[in-house]
C-alpha positions in Angstrom: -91.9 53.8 -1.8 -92.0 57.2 -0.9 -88.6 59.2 0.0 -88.0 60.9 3.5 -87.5 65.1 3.4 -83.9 63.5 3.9 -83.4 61.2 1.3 -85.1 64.1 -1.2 -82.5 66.3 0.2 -79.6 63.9 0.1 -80.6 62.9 -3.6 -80.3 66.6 -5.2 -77.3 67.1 -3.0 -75.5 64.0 -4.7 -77.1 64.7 -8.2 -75.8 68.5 -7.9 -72.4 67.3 -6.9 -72.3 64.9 -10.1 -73.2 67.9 -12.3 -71.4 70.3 -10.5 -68.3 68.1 -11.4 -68.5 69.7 -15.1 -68.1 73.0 -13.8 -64.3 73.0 -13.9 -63.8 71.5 -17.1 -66.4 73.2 -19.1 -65.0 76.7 -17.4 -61.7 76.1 -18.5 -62.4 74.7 -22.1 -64.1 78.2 -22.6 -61.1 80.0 -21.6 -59.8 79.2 -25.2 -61.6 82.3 -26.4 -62.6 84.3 -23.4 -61.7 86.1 -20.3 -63.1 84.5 -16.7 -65.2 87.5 -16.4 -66.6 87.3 -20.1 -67.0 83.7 -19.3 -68.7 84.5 -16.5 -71.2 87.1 -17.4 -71.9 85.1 -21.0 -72.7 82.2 -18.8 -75.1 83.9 -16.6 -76.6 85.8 -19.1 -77.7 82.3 -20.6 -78.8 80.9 -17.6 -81.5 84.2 -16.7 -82.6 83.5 -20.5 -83.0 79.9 -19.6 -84.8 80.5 -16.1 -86.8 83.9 -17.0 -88.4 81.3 -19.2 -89.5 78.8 -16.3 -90.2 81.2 -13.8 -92.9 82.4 -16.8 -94.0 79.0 -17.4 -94.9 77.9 -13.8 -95.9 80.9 -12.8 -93.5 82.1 -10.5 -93.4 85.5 -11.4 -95.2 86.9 -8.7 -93.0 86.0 -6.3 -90.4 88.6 -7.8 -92.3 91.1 -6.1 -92.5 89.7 -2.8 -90.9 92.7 -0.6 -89.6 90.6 1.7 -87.3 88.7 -1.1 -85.2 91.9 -1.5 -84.2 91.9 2.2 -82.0 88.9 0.8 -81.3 88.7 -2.8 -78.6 91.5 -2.6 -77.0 89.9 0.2 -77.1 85.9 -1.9 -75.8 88.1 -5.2 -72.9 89.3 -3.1 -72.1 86.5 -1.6 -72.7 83.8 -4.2 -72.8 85.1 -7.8 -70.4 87.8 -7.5 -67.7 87.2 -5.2 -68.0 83.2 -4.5 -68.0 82.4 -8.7 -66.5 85.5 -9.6 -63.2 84.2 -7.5 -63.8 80.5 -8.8 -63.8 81.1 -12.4 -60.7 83.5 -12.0 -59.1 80.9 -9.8 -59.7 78.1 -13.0 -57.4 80.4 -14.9 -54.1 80.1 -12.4 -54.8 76.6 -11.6 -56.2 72.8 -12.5 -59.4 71.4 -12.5 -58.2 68.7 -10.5 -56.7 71.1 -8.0 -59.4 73.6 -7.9 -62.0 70.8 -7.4 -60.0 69.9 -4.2 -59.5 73.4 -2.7 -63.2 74.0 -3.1 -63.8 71.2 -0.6 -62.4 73.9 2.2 -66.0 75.3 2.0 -67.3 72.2 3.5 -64.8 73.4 6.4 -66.0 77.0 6.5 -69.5 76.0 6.7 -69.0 73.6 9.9 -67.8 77.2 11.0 -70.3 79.2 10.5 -73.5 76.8 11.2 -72.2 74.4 14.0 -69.7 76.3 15.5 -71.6 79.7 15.9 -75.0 79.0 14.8 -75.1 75.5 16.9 -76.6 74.1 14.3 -77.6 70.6 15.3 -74.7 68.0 13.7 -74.8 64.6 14.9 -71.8 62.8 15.9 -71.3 60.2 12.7 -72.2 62.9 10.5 -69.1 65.2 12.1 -66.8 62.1 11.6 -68.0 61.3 8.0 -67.3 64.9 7.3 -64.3 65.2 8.5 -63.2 61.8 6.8 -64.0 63.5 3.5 -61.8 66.6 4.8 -59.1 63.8 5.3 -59.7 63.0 1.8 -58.7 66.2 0.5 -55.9 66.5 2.7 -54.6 63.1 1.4 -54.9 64.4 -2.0 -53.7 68.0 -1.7 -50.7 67.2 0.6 -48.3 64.9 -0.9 -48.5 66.9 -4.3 -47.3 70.0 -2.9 -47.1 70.3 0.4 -49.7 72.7 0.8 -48.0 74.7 -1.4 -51.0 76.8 -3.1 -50.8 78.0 -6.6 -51.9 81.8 -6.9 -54.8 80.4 -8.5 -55.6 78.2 -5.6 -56.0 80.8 -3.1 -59.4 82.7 -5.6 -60.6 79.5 -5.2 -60.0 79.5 -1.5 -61.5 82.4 -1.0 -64.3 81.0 -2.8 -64.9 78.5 -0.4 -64.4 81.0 2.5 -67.5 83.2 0.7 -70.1 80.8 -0.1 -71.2 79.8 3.6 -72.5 83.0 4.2 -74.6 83.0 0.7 -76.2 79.6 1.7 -77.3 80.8 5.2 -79.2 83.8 3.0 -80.3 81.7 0.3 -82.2 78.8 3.2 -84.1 81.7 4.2 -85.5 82.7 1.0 -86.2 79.6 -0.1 -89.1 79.4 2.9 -90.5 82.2 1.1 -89.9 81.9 -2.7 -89.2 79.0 -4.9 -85.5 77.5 -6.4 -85.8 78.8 -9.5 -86.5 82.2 -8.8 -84.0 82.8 -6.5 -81.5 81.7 -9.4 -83.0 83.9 -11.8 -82.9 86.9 -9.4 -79.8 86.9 -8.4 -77.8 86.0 -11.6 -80.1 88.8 -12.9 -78.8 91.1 -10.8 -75.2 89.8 -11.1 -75.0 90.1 -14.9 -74.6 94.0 -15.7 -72.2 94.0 -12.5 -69.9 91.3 -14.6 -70.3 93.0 -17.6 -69.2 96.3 -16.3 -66.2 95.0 -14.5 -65.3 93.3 -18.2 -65.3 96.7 -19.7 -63.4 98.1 -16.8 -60.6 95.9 -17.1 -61.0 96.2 -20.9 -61.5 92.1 -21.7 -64.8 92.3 -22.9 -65.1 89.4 -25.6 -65.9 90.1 -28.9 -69.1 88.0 -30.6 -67.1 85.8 -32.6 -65.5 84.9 -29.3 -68.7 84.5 -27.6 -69.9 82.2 -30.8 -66.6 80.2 -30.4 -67.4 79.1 -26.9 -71.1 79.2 -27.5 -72.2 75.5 -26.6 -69.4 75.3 -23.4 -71.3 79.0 -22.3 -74.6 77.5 -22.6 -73.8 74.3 -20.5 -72.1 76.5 -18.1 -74.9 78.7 -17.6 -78.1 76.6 -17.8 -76.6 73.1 -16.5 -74.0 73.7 -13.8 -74.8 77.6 -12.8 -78.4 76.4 -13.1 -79.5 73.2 -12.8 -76.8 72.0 -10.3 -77.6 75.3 -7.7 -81.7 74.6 -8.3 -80.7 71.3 -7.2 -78.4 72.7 -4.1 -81.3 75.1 -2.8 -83.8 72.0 -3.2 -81.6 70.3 -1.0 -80.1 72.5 2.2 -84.1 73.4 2.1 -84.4 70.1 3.6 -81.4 69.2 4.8 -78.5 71.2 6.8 -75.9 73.5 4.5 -73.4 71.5 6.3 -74.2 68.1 5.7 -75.0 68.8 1.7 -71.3 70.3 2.0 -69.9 67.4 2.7 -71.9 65.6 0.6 -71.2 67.3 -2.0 -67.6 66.7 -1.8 -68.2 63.5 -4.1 -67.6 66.1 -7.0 -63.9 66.4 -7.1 -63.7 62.4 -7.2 -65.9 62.9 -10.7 -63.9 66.5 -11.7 -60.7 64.1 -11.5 -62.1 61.8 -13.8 -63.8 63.8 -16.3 -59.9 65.8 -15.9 -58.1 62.6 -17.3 -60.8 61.7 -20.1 -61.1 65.7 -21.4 -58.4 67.2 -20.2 -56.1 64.0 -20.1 -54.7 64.8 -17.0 -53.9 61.6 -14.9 -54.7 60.9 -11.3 -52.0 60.6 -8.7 -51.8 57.5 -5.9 -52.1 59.8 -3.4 -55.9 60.7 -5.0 -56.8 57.1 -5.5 -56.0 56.4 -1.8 -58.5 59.3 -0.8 -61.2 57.4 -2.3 -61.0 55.3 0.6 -62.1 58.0 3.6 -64.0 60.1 0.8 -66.2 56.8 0.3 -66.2 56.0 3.9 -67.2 59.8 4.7 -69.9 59.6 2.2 -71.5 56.6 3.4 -71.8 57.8 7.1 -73.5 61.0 5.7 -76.2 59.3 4.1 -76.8 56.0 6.1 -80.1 56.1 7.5 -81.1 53.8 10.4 -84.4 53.2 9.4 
């Protein structure tokens, strides 16, 4: 049977969530050796290698030198490589992944912002209440634990959130012009002497034989979760809204907290077993389709 534009897009949605779930843990396993920032640029520096590659193989190159693409691709490197992961991964220093995982769903709220609120983008009615039945989620979570309390790590990832809205809007444009994989490689290309510069700036440039040391977690990092999983993203908000595969998306801190207490052996609280309930509920009215 062959899938709606919808159901494509709701699929890579859900299937970036589940890999995007990783992110957390494999950033904070690497910090054993490295720096956030070394983390950071080792990780993207892998995942250029990775998609240089298959932009080669299929051809894509050409659309590097589509004027038109550079109208954008400073704009989606400002917004999403540098200042949207360059706060996350120095907010998973300060803080959990269970916790970081949970903050991040505050983009979901930022987004409702800036596409429904002052774009008007179109949001139907049982997609607004499943959304903001996963928001509840979160809040069920976060709340009890500490009172809304954040952890100075919690507010990089905050900001995060607050960043990445704007990066989306950019990066649904450009994906009418080029393809997924080459707007990945082009702005994590331009990203990477940025993040090494600031490393030497701030003097926590890693060594090789700390770079060797978190090889394999780098390598996942960069070609799995900072690749795959945001192919996967711009695959999906090009057919269906940034908003909805936001709240879609917030499936991933239900798998981060899992993947937390098997890795990281960090055990889930009541209060986030009982936000399984709206989370679930949210879900399901975000992807229930009539027909």
């Amino acid at each position: 049977m062959q899938l709606s534009e919808t159901a494509k897009g709701d699929s890579a949605i859900f299937g970036e969530a589940v890999i995007w779930a990783f992110f957390p843990i494999i950033t904070i396993l690497s910090y054993a050796a490295l720096s956030p920032i070394s983390s950071l640029a080792w990780s993207s520096v892998f995942l250029v290698l990775c998609f240089g590659l298959i932009i080669i193989v299929r051809g894509k190159t050409k659309e590097i030198f589509i004027p038109e693409v550079w109208k954008y691709i400073p704009l989606i490197t400002l917004f999403i490589t540098l200042f949207y992961y360059g706060l996350y991964f120095t907010g998973l220093k300060y803080t959990t992944a269970g916790d970081a995982g949970i903050i991040a769903l505050m983009e979901l709220f930022f987004s409702y912002l800036l596409f429904n609120v002052w774009m008007k983008e179109h949001f139907s009615a049982r997609h607004t209440f499943g959304a903001v039945l996963m928001i509840l989620g979160a809040v069920i979570i976060l709340f009890p634990k500490n009172g809304l309390s954040f952890h100075g790590g919690d507010w990089f990832v905050l900001a995060a959130a607050a960043c990445a809205p704007a990066g989306n809007f950019y990066q649904q444009k450009l994906r009418k012009i080029i393809s997924s994989e080459t707007i990945v490689f082009l702005r994590s290309l331009a990203a990477v002497p940025i993040f090494f510069l600031i490393a030497i700036l701030l003097k926590v440039n890693a060594p090789f034989a700390a770079v060797q040391k978190s090889f394999w977690f780098l390598a996942a990092n960069g070609i799995l979760i900072l690749g795959l999983s945001k192919y996967m993203w711009m695959e999906g908000i090009y057919r269906i809204s940034v908003t909805k595969a936001n709240a879609l998306s917030t499936v991933a801190p239900l798998f981060t907290l899992i993947l937390a207490y098997f890795i990281l052996h960090q055990s889930p609280t009541v209060w986030q077993l009982t936000a399984l309930v709206p989370l679930g509920a949210g879900l399901m009215l975000l992807t229930y389709n009539k027909s």
